[in-house]
N, C-alpha and C positions, 0 to 999 in steps of 0.2 A: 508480675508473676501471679501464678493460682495456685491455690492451694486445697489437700485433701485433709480431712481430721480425721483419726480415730482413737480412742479414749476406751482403755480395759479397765476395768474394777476390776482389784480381787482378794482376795479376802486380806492381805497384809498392805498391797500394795496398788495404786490405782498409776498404770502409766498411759502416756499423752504420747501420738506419733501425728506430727504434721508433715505432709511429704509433698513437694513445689513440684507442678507440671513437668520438671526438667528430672524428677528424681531424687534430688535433695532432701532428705531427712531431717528434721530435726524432733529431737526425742528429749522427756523427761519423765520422772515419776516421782510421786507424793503418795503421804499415807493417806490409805484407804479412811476417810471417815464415816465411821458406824453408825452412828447416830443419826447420820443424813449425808446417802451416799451422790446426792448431788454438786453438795459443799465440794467434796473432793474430788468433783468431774471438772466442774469449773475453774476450779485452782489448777489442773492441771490442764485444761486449754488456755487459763491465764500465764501459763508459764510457757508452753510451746511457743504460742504465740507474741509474749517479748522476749525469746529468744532469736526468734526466726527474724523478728520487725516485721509482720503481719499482719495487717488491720484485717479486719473483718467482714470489707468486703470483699478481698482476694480470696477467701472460701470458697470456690465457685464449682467447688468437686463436690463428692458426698463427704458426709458426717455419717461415721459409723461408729457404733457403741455396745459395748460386750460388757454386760454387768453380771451382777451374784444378788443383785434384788431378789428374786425369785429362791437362788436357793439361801438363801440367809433367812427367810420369813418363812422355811417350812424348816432349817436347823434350829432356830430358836423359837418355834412354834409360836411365832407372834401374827399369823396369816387372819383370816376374817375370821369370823364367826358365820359357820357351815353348815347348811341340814342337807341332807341326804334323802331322795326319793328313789324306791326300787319297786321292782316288780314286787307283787304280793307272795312272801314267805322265801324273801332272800334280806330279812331286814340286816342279818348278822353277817353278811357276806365279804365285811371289811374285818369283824374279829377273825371267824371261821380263817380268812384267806385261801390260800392252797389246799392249807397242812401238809406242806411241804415242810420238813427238819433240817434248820441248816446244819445242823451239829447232832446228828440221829443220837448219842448215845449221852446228853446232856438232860440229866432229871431236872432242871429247873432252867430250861431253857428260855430266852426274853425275847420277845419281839415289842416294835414301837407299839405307844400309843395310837388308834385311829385317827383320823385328825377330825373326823367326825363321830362324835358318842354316839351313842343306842339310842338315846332320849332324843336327839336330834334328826332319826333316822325312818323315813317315812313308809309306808307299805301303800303301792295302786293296786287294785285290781284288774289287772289287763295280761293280755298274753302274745308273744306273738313266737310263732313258731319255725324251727329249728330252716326252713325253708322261705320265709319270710312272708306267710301267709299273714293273716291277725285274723285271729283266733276269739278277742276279746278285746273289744273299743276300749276306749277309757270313758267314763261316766262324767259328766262337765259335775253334776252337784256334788259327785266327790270331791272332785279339784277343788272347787268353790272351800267346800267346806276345808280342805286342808290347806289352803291358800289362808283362810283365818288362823286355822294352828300355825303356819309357819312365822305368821306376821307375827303372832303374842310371843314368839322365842325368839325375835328380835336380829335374828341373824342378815348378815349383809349380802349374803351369798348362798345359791340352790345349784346342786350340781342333781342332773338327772341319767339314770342310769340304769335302764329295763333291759331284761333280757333279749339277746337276738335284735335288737335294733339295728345292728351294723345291718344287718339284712332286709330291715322295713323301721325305718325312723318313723312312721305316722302317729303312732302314740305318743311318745317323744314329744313331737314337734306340737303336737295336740295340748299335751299339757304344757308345755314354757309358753303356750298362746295365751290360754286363761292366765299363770302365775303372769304373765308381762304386765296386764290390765291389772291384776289383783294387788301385785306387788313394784310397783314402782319404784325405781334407782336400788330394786336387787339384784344382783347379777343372775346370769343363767348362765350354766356349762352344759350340753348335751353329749353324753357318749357319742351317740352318730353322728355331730360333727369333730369332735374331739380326737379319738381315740375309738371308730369303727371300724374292729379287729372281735377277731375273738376269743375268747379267754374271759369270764364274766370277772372275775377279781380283777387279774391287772388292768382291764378298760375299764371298773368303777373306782380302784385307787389310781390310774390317770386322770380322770376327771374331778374325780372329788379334788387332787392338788390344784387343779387348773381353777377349780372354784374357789378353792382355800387363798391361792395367792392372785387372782385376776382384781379386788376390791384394790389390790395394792400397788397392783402392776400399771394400772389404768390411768389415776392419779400421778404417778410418777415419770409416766411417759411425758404426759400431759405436763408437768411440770419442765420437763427438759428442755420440750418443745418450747414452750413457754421461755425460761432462762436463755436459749440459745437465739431466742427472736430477739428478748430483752438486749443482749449483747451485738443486734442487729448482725447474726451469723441467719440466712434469711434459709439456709437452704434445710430441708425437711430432713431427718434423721433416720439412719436408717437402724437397725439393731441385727446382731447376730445371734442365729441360731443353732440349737446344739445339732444340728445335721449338717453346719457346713455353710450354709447358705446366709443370706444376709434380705430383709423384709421389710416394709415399711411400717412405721412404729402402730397404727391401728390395729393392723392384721398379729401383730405380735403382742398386743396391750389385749386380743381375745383370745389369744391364745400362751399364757405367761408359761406355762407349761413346757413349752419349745424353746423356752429362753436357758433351762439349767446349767446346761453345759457350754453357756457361748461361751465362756472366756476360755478353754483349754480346746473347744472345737476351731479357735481362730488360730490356735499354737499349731495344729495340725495342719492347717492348711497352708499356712507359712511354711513350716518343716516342705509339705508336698511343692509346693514356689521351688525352693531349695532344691529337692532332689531333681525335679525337670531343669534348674539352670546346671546343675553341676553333671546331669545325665547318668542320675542314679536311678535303676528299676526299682529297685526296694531301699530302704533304712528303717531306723526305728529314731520315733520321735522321742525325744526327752526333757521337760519342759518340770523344772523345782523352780516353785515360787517362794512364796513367803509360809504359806499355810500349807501345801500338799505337791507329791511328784505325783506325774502322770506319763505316763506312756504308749503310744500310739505305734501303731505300724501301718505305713506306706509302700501301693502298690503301684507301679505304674503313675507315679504321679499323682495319685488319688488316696486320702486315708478312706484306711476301712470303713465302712458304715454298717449299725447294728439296726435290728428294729427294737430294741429294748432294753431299759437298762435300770439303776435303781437307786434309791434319793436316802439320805438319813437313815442309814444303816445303824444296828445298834451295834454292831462292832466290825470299825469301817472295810476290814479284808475279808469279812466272811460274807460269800453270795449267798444271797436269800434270807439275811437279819433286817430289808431295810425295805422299802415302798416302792414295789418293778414298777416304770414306767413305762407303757406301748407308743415310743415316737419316735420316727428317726433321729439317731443320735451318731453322732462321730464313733468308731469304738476303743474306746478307752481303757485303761485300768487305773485306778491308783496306786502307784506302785510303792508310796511310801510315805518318809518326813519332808516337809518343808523347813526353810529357815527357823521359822518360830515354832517347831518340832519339841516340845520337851521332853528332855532327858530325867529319867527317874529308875527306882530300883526296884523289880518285882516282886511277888510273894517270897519267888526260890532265890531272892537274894542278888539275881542278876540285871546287867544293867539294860535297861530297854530308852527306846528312844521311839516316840508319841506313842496313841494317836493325837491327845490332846496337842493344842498347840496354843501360845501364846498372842496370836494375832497381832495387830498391829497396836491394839489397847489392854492391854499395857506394853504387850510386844516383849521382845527378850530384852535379858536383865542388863545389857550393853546399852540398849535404846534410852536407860533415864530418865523412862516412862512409869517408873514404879514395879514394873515387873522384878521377881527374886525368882525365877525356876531359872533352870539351865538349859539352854537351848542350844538347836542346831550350830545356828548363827553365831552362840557365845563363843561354844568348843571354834570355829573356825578364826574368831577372829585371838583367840587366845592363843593357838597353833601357829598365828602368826601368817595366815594367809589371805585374812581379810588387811586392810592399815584403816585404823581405827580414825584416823584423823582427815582418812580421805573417801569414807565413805560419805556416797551420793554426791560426788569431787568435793569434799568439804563441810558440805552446806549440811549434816548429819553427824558430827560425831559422836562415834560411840567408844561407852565410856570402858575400858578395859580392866581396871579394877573390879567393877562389877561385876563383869563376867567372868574372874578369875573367885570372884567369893561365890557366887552361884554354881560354879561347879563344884568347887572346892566340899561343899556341902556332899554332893553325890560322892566324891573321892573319899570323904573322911569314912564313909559307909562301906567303901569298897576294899580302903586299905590302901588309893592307890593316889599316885601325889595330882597335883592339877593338867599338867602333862600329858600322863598317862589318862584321865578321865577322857581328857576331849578328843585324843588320838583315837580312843575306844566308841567314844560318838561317829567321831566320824567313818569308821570302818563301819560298825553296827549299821548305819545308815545304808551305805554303798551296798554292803550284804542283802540288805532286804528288800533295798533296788531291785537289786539284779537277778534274785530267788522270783522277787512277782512278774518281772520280763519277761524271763523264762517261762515261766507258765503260761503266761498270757499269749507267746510266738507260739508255743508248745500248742497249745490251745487249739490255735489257727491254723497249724499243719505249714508253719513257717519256721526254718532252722535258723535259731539266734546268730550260731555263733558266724562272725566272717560279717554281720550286718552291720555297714556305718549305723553310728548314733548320733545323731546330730543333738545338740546340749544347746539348751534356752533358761528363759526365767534366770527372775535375780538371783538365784541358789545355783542354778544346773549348773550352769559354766566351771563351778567350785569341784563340783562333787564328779564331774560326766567320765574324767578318764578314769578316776577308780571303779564305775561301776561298768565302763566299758573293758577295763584288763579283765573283769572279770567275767564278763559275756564275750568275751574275745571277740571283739568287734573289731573289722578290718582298721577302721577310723573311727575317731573322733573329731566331727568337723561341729565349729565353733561360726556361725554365721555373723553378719554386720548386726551392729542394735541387738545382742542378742536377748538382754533384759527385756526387752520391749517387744517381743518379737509377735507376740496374740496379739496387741495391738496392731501392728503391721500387718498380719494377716487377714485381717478384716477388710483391710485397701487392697489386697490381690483376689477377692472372692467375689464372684457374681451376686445380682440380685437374684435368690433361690428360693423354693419352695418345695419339699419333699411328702408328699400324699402318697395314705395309704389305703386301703380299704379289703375288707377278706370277704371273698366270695367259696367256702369253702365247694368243692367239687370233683367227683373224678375225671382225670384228665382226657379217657377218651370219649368223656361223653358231655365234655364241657359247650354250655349253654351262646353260642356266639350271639345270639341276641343279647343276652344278659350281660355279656362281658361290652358289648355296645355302649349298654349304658350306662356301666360302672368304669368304665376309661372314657368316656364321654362327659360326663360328671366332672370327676377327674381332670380332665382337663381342661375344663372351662372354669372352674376354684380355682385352678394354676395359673393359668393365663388372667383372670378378673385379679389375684391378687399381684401377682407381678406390674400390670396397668396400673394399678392401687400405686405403685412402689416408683412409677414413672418410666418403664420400660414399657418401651413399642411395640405392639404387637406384632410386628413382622421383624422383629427380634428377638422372638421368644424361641426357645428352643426345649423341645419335648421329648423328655426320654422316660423307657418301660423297664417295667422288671416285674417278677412276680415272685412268691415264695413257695417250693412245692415242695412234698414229701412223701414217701412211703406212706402206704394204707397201712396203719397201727401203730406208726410212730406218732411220739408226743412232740419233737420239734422238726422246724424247717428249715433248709437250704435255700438261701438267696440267690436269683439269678439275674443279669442284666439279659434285656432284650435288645439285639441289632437296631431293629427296625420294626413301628407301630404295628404290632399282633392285630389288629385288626384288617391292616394289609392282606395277608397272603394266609389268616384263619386256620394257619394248618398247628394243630397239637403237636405233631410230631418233634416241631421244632423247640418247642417250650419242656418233650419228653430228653431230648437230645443235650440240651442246655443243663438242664438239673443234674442227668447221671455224670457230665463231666464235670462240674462243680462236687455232687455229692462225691464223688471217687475222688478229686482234689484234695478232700477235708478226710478222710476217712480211709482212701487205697483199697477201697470196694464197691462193687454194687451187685444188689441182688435184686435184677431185672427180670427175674419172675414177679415180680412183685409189683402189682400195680400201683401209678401216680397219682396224687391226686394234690389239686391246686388249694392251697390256702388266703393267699392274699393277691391281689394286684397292686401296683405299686407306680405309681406318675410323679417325675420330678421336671415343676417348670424351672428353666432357669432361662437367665436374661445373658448379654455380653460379655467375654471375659473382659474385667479392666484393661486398658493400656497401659501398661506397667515398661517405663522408660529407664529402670534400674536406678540402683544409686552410683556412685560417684568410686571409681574403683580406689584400690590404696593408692599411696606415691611410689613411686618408684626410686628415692634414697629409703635406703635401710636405716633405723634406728637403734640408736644403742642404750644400753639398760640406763635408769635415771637412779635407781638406788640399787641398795642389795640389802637383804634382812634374815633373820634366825626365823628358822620354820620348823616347828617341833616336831613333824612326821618324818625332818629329814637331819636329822640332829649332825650326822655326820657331814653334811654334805657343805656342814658352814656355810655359812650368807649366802642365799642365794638368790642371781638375778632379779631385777622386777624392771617392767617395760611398760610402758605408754603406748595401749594400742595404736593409737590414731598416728603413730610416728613409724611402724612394723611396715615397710616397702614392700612391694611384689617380689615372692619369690624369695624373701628372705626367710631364713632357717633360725628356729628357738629352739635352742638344745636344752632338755629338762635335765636338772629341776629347775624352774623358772615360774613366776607369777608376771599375769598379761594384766594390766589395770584398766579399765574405762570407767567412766562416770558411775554408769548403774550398774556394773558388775564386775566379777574379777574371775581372770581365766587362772587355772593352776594345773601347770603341767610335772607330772612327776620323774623321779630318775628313770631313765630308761625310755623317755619317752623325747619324741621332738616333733616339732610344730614349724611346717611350711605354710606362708600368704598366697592364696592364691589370686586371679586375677578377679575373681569378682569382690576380695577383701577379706573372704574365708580363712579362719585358721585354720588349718586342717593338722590332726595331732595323729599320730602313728606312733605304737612299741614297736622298741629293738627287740629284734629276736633273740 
């Protein structure tokens, strides 16, 4: 037999999916370790692996890996030590930012730190203008000489970032030539390779993060690659990217910036798996883990994709508190708490639930780990819908006492017995689920209610029908492995690569020589990194899009293109594409108004996997193996609990009923019932 790997980190919980040539899963998961998150990579392909009876050279598929390296060393500001080089008299351009107001009517409003000081922040003299002329070289004996100030500040990493390079990178490329010779084993980040868009703040706080966490990114690739040779797993690793796609680890170790979001970009693309086996047009993805919900929406088999998005917010709901990044990205929201979500009580007295979270270290106050706050996780297993004794099947348990004194503290504040607190957690949670879904469908000109929500993460499964009564969603479907399910989706995602590039322009007078050689570019970076990545070049497959907008608007409308614009050269079609898209989003267009193009946009991607499914249910039905007190459902006395992997085809769970597996637990509530479908799906429906 052969076998595929792939291994998620994420912030509470690191899991392992090995999945055999024939489709056979086998899955685990282990705490995420902080201190060194390669300890807890290993542990968990040491555990897949003598589960499965595996040796190591049955791996003969890929090795894919979805980590939070990257955003863990810009959440705890432990990334390198950064200077910053800019055009001459934009040294403040990372304080300055936008000046955009998240919060217009707040006198002491906060935004982060830079993650580069002013002391650190260098000024060229050079220009290059709005057309991409150069206006003003860069001087070699200035470099020289700043090349010695940067050395004596001892920094490990230069991110470079002049004006208008998306449009002429020559200066750019000018100076990391001198800094390479001057400063040996410092890293280099270039906006015109990075993040050549424009917007001068977001494309220097993308690069500047790219420099901040590349000293770390580098190393630790470099390490994996390493430990997984060590383990004689010979085959080269691949990593996911927060756009969906999956890279080889070089091409991602220079660019760690594209790494943010792998681990919830790989939950989405599972979820999209899902919705084309079960022959759903649309759903919404739902994926609570240990540290945070997220929510996605699925079109067509395809999660949305954004061109921007934003890192270490200083107050994680509110847009524009936190560092926009310009790269493709899955589109996402955070829509809430995770397990290790703590609960506390606000200024005005009421009970709120995160943002903080308790993480895996110490983790909530049931883990035994030292933690005392009250968490997601407590309130649920105190309600009686987690069993304390057979968390992670056993090999975990959590301690229940604990968690009845950590709430108990919230309670004694509120007036309200232990009961009544975690019933209150877990509603409050559901609530503000379902309020950020909302907005975020809202958002996209997609109507929530009627949308299956498909429920993952070691949390979701617990919490997905309450916060689907409440977005009145046709379904709630419950996938195989759904704890593990970003892992898994890592194994159904192509080798990809997603480029961008902004040629701003009016559309009817757009430059086809120029656009030559900016998708010409473009797709020779696509195709060189994909070959990097072990895909054939006559398996590469290239698709277009561009972003355009109204002349005087400040933002753009994504479009996909049929077929290579440089084909058939005609505007019309690129004019034709945007006003149905912008009228999609919006139910207007004012086509008096002339277009004009912002970006172009190349995504290589490589084969879809052969993906030969797993192993459907059995076909006997199984019946409940205990019954228990659930304090949501006080009246309803003991009820049900079942053993997924024993639930036949086609057999009916009438709630209230708890579904158990290893890594998670399903929880269906009154009114509610749960049919198996034929791929192993539960699929959970209200009574009318």
């Amino acid at each position: 037999m052969n076998y595929s790997l792939a291994i998620d980190i994420g912030g509470t919980f690191t899991d392992a999916v090995l999945r055999r040539d024939d489709g056979m899963l086998t899955v685990d998961k282990t705490l995420t370790t902080h201190h060194d998150l390669l300890e807890g990579f290993f542990r968990g392909v040491g555990l897949v692996m003598g589960k499965a009876g595996a040796t190591p050279d049955q791996v003969t598929g890929v090795v894919v890996h979805a980590t939070t390296v990257v955003t863990n060393a810009l959440i705890e500001r432990k990334g390198a030590a950064t200077a910053l080089i800019v055009t001459k008299g934009f040294r403040d351009v990372l304080s300055i930012r936008n000046e955009h107001r998240y919060e217009m009517f707040d006198p002491q409003i906060e935004f982060a730190d830079p993650l580069v000081p002013r002391e650190l922040t260098f000024e060229v003299d050079e220009r290059v203008l709005a057309d991409g002329e150069r206006l003003r070289a860069v001087d070699e004996d200035e470099i020289v000489e700043l090349a010695r100030q940067i050395k004596a500040s001892g920094v490990a990493s230069v991110a470079i970032c002049f004006l208008n390079s998306f449009r002429n990178a020559a200066n750019e490329q000018e100076v990391a030539a001198i800094l390479a010779k001057a400063l040996p084993g410092v890293s280099l980040s270039l906006s015109s390779a990075v993040a050549p868009q424009i917007r001068e703040y977001p494309r220097t706080s993308t690069t500047v993060v790219n420099a901040y966490t590349a000293p770390i990114t580098e190393p630790y690739l470099q390490g994996l690659a390493t430990g997984l040779e060590a383990r004689a797993i010979g085959h080269r690793p691949l990593i996911m990217l927060s756009s969906g796609g999956i890279i080889g680890a070089e091409i991602a170790s220079r660019n760690p910036v594209r790494m943010i979001e792998s681990g919830p970009a790989a939950g989405a693309l599972a979820a999209a798996h899902f919705a084309k086996e079960l022959g759903l047009d649309r759903l919404l993805a739902f994926d609570m883990g240990g540290t945070t919900a997220k929510a996605c929406l699925i079109e067509n088999h395809e999660p949305l994709v954004t061109g921007s998005f934003e890192v270490d917010r200083i107050y994680r709901f509110m847009e524009g508190s936190g560092m926009p990044l310009t790269i493709p990205s899955v589109d996402m929201i955070e829509i809430g708490a995770g397990g290790g979500s703590i609960a506390s009580i606000d200024e005005l007295g009421l009970l709120k639930v995160g943002p903080r979270s308790a993480g895996s270290m110490p983790g909530p106050a049931c883990y035994g780990r030292g933690g005392t706050k009250p968490t997601v996780t407590d309130s649920d297993l105190v309600l009686g819908l987690l069993d304390g004794a057979n968390f992670l099947g056993g090999d975990m348990a959590l301690d229940i006492e604990a968690a009845r004194t950590a709430i108990a503290i919230v309670g004694d504040e509120l007036g309200t017995s232990v009961t009544q607190t975690a019933a209150g957690i877990f509603r409050i949670v559901a609530e503000t689920m379902a309020a950020a879904a909302r907005e975020h469908a809202t958002d996209r000109g997609f109507d929530y209610r009627g949308l299956p929500l498909l429920a993952f993460g070691g949390a979701g499964p617990v919490h997905a029908c309450a916060v689907g009564e409440l977005l009145q969603s046709a379904a709630v479907i419950f996938p195989p492995q759904a704890s593990v399910l970003s892992a898994f989706g890592t194994l159904v995602t192509p080798v990809r690569l997603d480029l961008v590039r902004s040629a701003l322009g009016r559309l009817e007078g757009l430059d086809w020589a120029e656009v030559d050689t900016i998708l010409g570019e473009l797709t020779q970076e696509g195709t060189d990194a994909l070959e990097s990545a072990g895909v054939a070049g006559d398996a590469i497959r290239l698709r277009f899009g561009a972003d355009l907008r109204y002349v005087g608007q400040q933002n753009e409308v994504a479009i996909e293109i049929i077929d290579d614009p440089r084909i058939a050269r005609d505007a019309s079609i690129l004019h034709a594409g945007f006003e149905a898209a912008y009228f999609a989003q919006y139910g207007v267009n004012p086509s008096h108004v002339p277009v004009e193009l912002v970006s172009w946009r190349v995504t290589a991607e490589g084969p879809k996997p052969v993906f030969n499914g797993v192993a459907g249910p059995p076909m006997v039905h199984g019946a409940a193996k205990t019954r228990r007190r659930v304090g949501l459902w006080e009246e309803a006395g003991d009820v049900p609990v079942y053993d997924r992997a024993v639930l036949g085809g086609g057999q009916m769970v009438a709630g209230p009923a708890i579904v158990e597996e290893r890594e998670t637990t399903i929880v269906i509530p009154p009114n509610w019932s749960a049919r198996v479908d034929d791929l192993g799906c539960l699929i959970a429906t209200r009574s009318a």
